[in-house]
N, C-alpha and C positions, 0 to 999 in steps of 0.2 A: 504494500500500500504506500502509495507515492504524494505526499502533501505539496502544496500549492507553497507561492511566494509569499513570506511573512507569516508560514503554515507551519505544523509538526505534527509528528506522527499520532499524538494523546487524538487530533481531531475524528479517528476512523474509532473511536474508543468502541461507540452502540454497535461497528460493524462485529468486532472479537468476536463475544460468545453467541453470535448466529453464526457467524463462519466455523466458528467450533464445534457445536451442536450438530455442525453439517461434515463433520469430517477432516477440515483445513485447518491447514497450519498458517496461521498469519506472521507476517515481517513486516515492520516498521521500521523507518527511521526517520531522526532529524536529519535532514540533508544538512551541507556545507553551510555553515553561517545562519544556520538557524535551529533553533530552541535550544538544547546542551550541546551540538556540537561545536566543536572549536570555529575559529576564521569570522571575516569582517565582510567577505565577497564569494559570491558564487557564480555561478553560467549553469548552464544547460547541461553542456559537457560535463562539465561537475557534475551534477547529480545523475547522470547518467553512466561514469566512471564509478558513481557508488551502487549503482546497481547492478554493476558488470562484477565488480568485486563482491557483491552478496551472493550474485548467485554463483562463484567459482566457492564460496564459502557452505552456503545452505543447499544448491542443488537448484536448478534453471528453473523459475516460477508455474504454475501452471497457466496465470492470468495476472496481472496489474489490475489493481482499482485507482486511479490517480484521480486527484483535485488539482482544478485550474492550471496552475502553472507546470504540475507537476504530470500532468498532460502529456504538454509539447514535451518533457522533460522524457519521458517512458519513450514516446512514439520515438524519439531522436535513438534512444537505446536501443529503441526493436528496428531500426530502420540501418542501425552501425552492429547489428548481431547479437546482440542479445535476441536468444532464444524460446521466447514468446510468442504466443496464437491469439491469446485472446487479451482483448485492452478495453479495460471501461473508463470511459473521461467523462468527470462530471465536472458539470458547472467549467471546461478547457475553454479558454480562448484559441481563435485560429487567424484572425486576421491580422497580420503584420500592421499596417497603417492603425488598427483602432485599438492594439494592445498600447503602442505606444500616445495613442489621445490618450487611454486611461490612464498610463503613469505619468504623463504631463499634469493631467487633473492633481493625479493624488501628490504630486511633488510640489506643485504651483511653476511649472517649468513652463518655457516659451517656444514658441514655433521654431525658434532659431536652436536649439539643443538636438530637433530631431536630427539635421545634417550629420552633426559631429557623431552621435553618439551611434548614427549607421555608419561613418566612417570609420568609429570605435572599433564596433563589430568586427568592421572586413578588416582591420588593422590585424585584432588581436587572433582571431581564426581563420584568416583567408576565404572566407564566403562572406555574402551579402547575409545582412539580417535575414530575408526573404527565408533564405534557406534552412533558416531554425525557428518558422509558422509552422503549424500541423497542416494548414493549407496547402504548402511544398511537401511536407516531410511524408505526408498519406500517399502521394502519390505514388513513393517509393519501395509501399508497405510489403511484407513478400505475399505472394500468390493466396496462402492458405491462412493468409491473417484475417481477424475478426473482431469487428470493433462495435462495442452501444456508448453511445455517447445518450447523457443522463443529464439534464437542462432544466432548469425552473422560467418559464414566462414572463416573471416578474424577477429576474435577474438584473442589478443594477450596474456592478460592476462588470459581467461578460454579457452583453446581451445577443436577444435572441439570433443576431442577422449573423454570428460567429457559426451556428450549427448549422444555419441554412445556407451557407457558403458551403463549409464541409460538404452536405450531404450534393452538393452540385458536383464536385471533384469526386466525392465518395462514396457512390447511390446505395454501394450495397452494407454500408452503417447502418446499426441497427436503433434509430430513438425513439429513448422514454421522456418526453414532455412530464413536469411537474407544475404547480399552480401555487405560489402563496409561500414559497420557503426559501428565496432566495438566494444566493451566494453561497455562504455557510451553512442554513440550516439545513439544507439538504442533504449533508452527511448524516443526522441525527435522524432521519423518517423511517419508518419500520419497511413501507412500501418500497423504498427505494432502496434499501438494504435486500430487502428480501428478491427483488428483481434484479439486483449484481449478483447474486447466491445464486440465480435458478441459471443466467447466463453462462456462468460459471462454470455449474454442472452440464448442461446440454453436450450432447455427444460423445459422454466419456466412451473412453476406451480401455 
């Protein structure tokens, strides 16, 4: 379970003892620079090098459940080889241009920082921003990948035109629209636990 930006793992707390009950073993963590783990900065890459090292540790996942950031953060993993089928993104942004309106908002930043800080980007890892949206990165997903993305209506900070972008590039996503729990509360809904649990399971082998 893969937590969002300014997120940690405590957030999937209500998801444990239903995924328990059901048989799984859950892994969490604070990614790089956030909650107990050490560091002041992270990337994508970062928390996608911790996921490559959990599973050379625990043994290759069956499925990701990730929140927002940590979305893009999974798909980026499963798209560089980590060895994943199934990815559920809830409440993930996809669209490059309106992920960065939203941290201009939440910064008080100006039209003028977008420049630099995509030149930032292609400076510090040799690709364009573009190239680390789930809107590029899906495209690249492999063959037998499977993805539900899990979305509240009333979403303030990702809204809805992020999933319906996705689902243009990525028809065969599977989504569950939610009503009334926004952002965050979304991790805590019994319904929305219970339909990442049955995704999950589907098709075992």
């Amino acid at each position: 379970m893969v937590h969002g930006w300014a997120g940690r793992a405590t957030q999937f707390r209500r998801f444990i003892p239903i995924f328990k009950a059901g048989g799984y073993r859950i892994i969490g963590f604070d990614g790089p620079a956030h909650g107990k783990s050490e560091g002041s900065q992270t990337s994508i890459p970062d928390f996608a090098e911790v996921m490559s090292e959990l599973a050379e540790m625990k043994g290759n996942p069956q499925a990701i459940i990730a929140h927002s950031f940590g979305g893009i953060a999974s798909l980026y993993a499963i798209v560089n080889g980590l060895p994943v089928k199934k990815l559920i993104n809830i409440a993930s942004p996809t669209i490059g241009d309106r992920i960065i309106k939203t941290y201009l908002r939440a910064v008080g930043g100006s039209k003028r920082v977008v420049k630099g800080f995509k030149q930032s980007v292609n400076k510090k890892f040799g690709k364009p921003f573009e190239e680390f949206t789930a809107m590029e990165l899906v495209k690249k997903a492999p063959p037998d990948f499977k993805l539900l993305v899990v979305h509240d209506e009333e979403d303030r900070e990702v809204e809805l035109i992020h999933v319906e972008e996705l689902l243009k590039v990525y028809p065969s996503a599977r989504l569950q629209l939610t009503a009334g729990l926004g952002h965050n509360r979304i991790l805590k809904d019994d319904i929305v636990i219970q339909t990442c649990l049955s995704f999950v399971k589907e098709n075992l082998k």
